[in-house]
C-alpha positions, 0 to 999 in steps of 0.5 A: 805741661811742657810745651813741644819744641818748635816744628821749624827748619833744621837746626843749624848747629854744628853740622846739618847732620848733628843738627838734625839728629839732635832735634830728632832727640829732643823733639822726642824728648819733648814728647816724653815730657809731655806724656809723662807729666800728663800721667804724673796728673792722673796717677799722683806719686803716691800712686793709686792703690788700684793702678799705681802699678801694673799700668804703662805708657809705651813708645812703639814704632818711631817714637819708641826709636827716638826718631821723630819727625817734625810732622810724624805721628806718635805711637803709644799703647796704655798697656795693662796687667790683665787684673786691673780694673777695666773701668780704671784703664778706661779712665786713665786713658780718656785722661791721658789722650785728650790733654795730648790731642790738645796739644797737637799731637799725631797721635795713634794710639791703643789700649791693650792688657798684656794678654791682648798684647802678646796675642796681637804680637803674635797675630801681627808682625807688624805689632811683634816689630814695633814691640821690639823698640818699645820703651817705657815713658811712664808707669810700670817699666817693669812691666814693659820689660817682661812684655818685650822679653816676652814678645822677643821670645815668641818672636823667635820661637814663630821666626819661620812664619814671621819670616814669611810675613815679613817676605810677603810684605817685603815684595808687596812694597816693592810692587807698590813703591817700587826702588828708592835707587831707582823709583822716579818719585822715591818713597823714603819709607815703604820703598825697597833700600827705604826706612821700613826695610832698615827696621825689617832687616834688625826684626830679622837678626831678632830672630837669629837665623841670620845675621847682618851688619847692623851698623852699617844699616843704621848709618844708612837709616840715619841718612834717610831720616834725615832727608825725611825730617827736611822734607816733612819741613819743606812740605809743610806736613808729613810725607815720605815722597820726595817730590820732584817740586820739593827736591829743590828746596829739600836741598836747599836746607841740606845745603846741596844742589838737587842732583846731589841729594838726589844721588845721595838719597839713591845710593844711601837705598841702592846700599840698604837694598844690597845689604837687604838682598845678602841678608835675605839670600842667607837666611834663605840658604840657612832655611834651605840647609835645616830643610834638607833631608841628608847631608849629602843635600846640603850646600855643596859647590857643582862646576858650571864653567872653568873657574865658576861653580853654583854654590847652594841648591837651585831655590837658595844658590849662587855663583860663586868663584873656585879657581885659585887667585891666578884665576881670579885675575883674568878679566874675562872671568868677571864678564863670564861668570856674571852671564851665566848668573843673569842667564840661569836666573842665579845671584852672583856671589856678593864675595866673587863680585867683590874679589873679581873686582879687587883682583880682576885686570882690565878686559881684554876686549876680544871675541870671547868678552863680547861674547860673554858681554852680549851673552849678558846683556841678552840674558833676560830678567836675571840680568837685573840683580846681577848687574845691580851686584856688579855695579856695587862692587864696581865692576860695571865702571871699570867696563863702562866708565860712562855709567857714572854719569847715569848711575842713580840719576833721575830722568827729566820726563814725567813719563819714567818710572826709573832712573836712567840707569835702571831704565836702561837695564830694563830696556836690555831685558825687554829687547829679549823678547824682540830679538826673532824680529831682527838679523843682529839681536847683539846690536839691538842689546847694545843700542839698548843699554846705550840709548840714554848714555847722553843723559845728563850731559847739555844739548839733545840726549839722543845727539849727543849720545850718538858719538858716545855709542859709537866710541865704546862699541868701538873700544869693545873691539866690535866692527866700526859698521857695527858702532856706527849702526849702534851710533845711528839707534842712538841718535834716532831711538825716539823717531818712531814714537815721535813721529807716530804720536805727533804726526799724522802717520797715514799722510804718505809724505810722513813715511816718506820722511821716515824712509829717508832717515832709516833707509832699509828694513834691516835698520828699521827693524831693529829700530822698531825693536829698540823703540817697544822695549824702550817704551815698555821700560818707560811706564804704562803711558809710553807702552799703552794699545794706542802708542803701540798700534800707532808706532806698528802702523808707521813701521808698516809704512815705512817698510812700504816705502822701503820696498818700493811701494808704487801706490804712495801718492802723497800729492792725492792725500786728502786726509782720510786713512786708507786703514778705515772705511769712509761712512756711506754718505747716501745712507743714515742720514739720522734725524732732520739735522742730518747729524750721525755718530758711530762708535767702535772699539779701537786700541783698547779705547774707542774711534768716534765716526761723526757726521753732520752738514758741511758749515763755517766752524764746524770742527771747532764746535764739534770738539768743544761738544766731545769736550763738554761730554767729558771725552779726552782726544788723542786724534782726530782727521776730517774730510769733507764730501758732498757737502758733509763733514766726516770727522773721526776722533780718537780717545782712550775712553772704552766706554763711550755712550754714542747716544751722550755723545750725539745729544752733545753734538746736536745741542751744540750744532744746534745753538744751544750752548754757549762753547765760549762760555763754557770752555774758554777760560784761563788756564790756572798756572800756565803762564807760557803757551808755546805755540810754533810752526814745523818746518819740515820736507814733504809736507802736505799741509802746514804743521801747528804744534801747541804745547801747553797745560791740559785744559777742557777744550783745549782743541776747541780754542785752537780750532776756534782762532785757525778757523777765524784766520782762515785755516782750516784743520785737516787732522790734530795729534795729541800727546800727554806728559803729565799735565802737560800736552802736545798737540799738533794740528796739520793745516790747510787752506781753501784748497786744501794745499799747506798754508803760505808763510804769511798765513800761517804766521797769521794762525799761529798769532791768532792761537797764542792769542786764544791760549793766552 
């Protein structure tokens, strides 16, 4: 047997491209050797009287386009006419798949006569697809030519429900997978601009309801496979994701810096999904015209503004342009027509995107174009394709030349579902829901599409975004107060999330330090609009009951502020939030141990209430009981009274046994369990620790924060070496990115007071030492 070509780095010859499509070829050569030789063993070239004909060897899928990869699998079928020998079929498949498993092959196979499989093609789209690339590699071609001129015909001849199947499937991989312009972790393959719509997109035009251009698509999908046989080389194994870890050294070997292949990669899906949408639209208007019941139903243009008609009917229409050129060249139009598309949920034309952006002149930045840009902006979720349209036909840079910076580029924190670019977008439609709670919604939408504009460039995005705001709501005619609030949303779009999840927001000094940064309702407002849609765009984490209800609550406090509240009294905080009932202390004093634990319902997890005799430690040690029980913090504050300890703790978990938790504690308090035997361990691949003290004004205790991988007993070890240095933890805050946590824990003395420079100097040595 011939022996399959090496799986090693892309080819270097000629250009990496060439390279790589030439060993796309010959690995699939090498396969059809094999296989081929394989059957040439078990039907000699005389050939069987029983099988010498009437049997074949496909390629379906990948392998029957030509398209290897170095770890893809190989998809055959042993098809048969329906009179041959059962026992026969059987026999020459056990000797066909064994040698090939043998010699390393991924290989997915089946055993169909022709009956079966023309029945499953026409059950299965799936199966119908692959047959449409299929090739002989050995045995009767003859019969696989009838076969695929047979499956092509039922293929047409059931176009309408494939065309459902296909639909359905379609928004099932983009709920999934998400966009390959805009997805964080891309999936080249099942991803919405991926290789499975390319495929999906020529199985349309099979159909011939519809047509596409074909050649730009497999130039595209020539693109993506390329970086998917360089990634299945840099990971070792076959795989569709384009990990962030491997973005580096994929770009390595294509010989581009990781930014590059990640535009490259976008644009290339960004394309192929915009090719993909006009396919779609037009075959459902072709649907929706042999669906109509007159002539007068059918496709007609109704006026909807000077210039601008919908072309089509509801279900299947568009917006298109029906002024003559001298209209197609005022600027206004484009901004016009796009926020009556987004606005009634319509496409705009691909044609008119493209002529508004060849003949349009530049904008005229008066009241009218901020009118129609606001009208936009707040348009709701029609605002998604249409801004996509006309960012492909490049009309979003000719008004924003800033976006090219943010366009396609992926963001740095784990927490993002999307791109910059897409992030921003989605801000805009989510700030629709919040523009009743605020006096200027047209500020709030603006500061929404701008909040990221500093991505990408050195230094704090949100700083150096802040002038760039400024400058462009200034370049669109609007007032300068107007930019400099836009510019102040900017600069402080994450002060609220910030605060509430790494501060200890009912400490009245925090809503105090707020207060002097927003400085009246109106802003607060609208920062606090920003900051839900910005979080609700960002991923579920960002947007969970816990985050929210902690951002609601700082808000609560800071408009308190703000109005003048005379009860804040920072200096009497000890700890204990007035939103909660302190335990009665007289009463439930549970077992001998005088141990309690109560559980209640809390931001959709639950709120742990514990009590127990005040002792040396004993903060350290209840948390590293939570952690033996399994729980997962997100806070925890404790006071001590009448000789008692009360701590209350935070977690996500809805589902917490009271009794477990209690067990745990008590066995712990007890002596029962070594804590440092069981939690204090090395953290595997987490090297540097940061470890830092937060200088800031007003504070009633000394600020802590940590920043390392998430480990068991994380908060154990820290309260652990603040207790050996003499510090005692008043309240913790933890925040989760991935793997990587922070927590910040707010410190005081004996006293109770903020601990002096040297001592708290003191602590933060001692927990670099416990996390090292």
């Amino acid at each position: 047997m011939n022996a399959l070509p090496p799986r090693e780095g892309p080819p270097r010859e000629g250009t990496p491209r060439e390279g790589l499509r030439t060993a796309r070829q010959d690995r699939t050569l090498g396969v059809d050797r094999l296989v081929r030789s394989t059957y040439v063993d078990l039907v000699p070239s005389g050939g069987d009287a029983r099988i010498g004909s009437g049997v074949a060897v496909v390629a379906v899928g990948g392998y029957g386009r030509g398209e290897l990869t170095p770890f893809g699998d190989v998809d055959i079928v042993l098809v048969h006419d329906d009179d041959v020998a059962t026992d026969e079929v059987a026999r020459l498949a056990e000797g066909l798949w064994y040698p090939l498993w043998d010699a390393g092959l991924r290989l997915d196979h089946a055993v169909r006569s022709a009956r079966e499989m023309r029945e499953a093609a026409r059950g299965d789209f799936k199966v119908a697809m692959g047959w449409l690339d299929a090739r002989a590699v050995a045995g009767d071609s003859g019969l696989v030519l009838r076969l695929r001129s047979e499956v092509l015909a039922d293929w047409r001849a059931g176009a309408r429900a494939a065309v459902d199947d296909l639909r359905h499937d379609r928004s099932r991989r983009q709920q999934r997978s998400g966009w390959l312009a805009y997805a964080a972790v891309p999936d080249l393959k099942e991803s919405a601009g991926g290789l499975r719509d390319a495929v999906v997109l020529r199985a349309l035009v099979a159909t011939w309801l519809v047509d596409a251009p074909l050649g730009e698509v497999e130039s595209l999908r020539s693109e993506l496979l390329d970086v998917r046989d360089v990634l299945h080389v840099a990971a070792g194994r076959g795989t569709d994701r384009l990990d962030p870890q491997l973005s580096v050294d994929v770009a390595s070997l294509l010989e581009v810096s990781p930014a590059e292949l990640q535009v490259r990669v976008r644009d290339a899906g960004r394309r192929l999904d915009h090719v993909g949408r006009l396919t779609w639209r037009r075959l459902d208007q072709t649907l929706s015209l042999s669906a109509s019941r007159s002539r007068r139903d059918r496709a007609r243009t109704v006026q909807v503004a000077p210039g601008i008609g919908r072309d089509g009917d509801e279900v299947a229409g568009e917006i298109v342009l029906t002024g003559g050129p001298g209209a197609v060249r005022e600027g206004l139009l484009a901004l016009r027509a796009a926020a009556l598309a987004a606005t009634a949920g319509l496409p705009l034309s691909p044609s008119a995107a493209a002529a508004l952006a060849s003949s349009a002149t530049e904008v005229e930045w008066d009241e009218r174009a901020r009118r129609a840009l606001i009208d936009l902006l707040t348009a709701g979720p029609g605002l998604v394709d249409v801004w996509h349209e006309l960012d492909v036909a490049g009309l979003v840079e000719r008004w924003l030349p800033e976006w090219s910076d943010i366009r396609l580029r992926g963001s740095s924190s784990p927490v993002h579902r999307y791109t910059i670019d897409r992030h921003s977008i989605e801000t805009c439609v989510l700030a629709g829901a919040q523009m009743r709670s605020v006096e200027r919604p047209d500020l709030l939408a603006l500061a929404s599409l701008l909040h990221d504009i500093g991505k990408g460039r050195p230094g704090d995005h949100s700083e150096v975004g802040a002038p760039m705001a400024r400058e462009i709501v200034l370049r669109w005619g609007f007032a300068p107060e107007d930019a400099e609030v836009v510019g102040e949303l900017v600069r402080w779009h994450l002060l609220l999330p910030t605060v509430a999840t790494r501060r200890d927001i009912e400490d009245p000094a925090t809503a105090v330090s707020v207060a002097e940064i927003v400085r009246s309702e109106r802003f607060l407002d609208l920062l606090a609009a920003l900051t839900r849609a910005d979080g609700a765009a960002t991923s579920s984490e960002a947007r969970s009951r816990w985050r929210r209800g902690l951002i609601d609550g700082l808000v609560e406090k800071v408009r308190a502020v703000l109005q003048g509240d005379t009860d804040i009294d920072a200096e009497a905080y000890e700890g204990w939030p007035d939103s909660q009932p302190f335990p009665d202390l007289t009463t439930g004093r549970g077992a001998g141990d005088g141990v309690r634990v109560d559980v209640a319902a809390h931001h959709g997890g639950s709120l742990l209430t514990i009590v127990a005799p005040d002792s040396p430690g004993l903060l350290a040690r209840v948390a590293g009981a939570l952690a033996l029980a399994g729980i997962d913090l997100q806070s925890l504050r404790t006071v001590t009274r009448e000789g008692r300890a009360v701590s209350m703790w935070e977690t996500p978990r809805p589902d917490v046994d009271r009794n477990l938790v209690l067990e745990r504690v008590r066995r712990v308090l007890a002596g029962d369990v070594d804590l440092d035997l069981r939690l204090d361990r090395p953290a595997k691949g987490d090297d540097d620790p940061r470890v830092r003290l937060v200088s800031r004004a007003h504070l009633t205790a000394t600020m802590l924060e940590v920043r390392a991988l998430d480990r068991r007993g994380l908060i154990y070890l820290v309260a652990r070496a603040a207790h050996a240095a003499g510090a005692s933890i008043r309240s913790a805050h933890v925040s989760t990115y991935g793997a990587e946590v922070r927590e910040v824990f707010y410190l005081v003395d004996g006293s109770g007071d903020p601990l002096d420079p040297t001592a708290a100097d003191h602590v933060r040595e001692a927990v670099v030492s416990a996390l090292a």
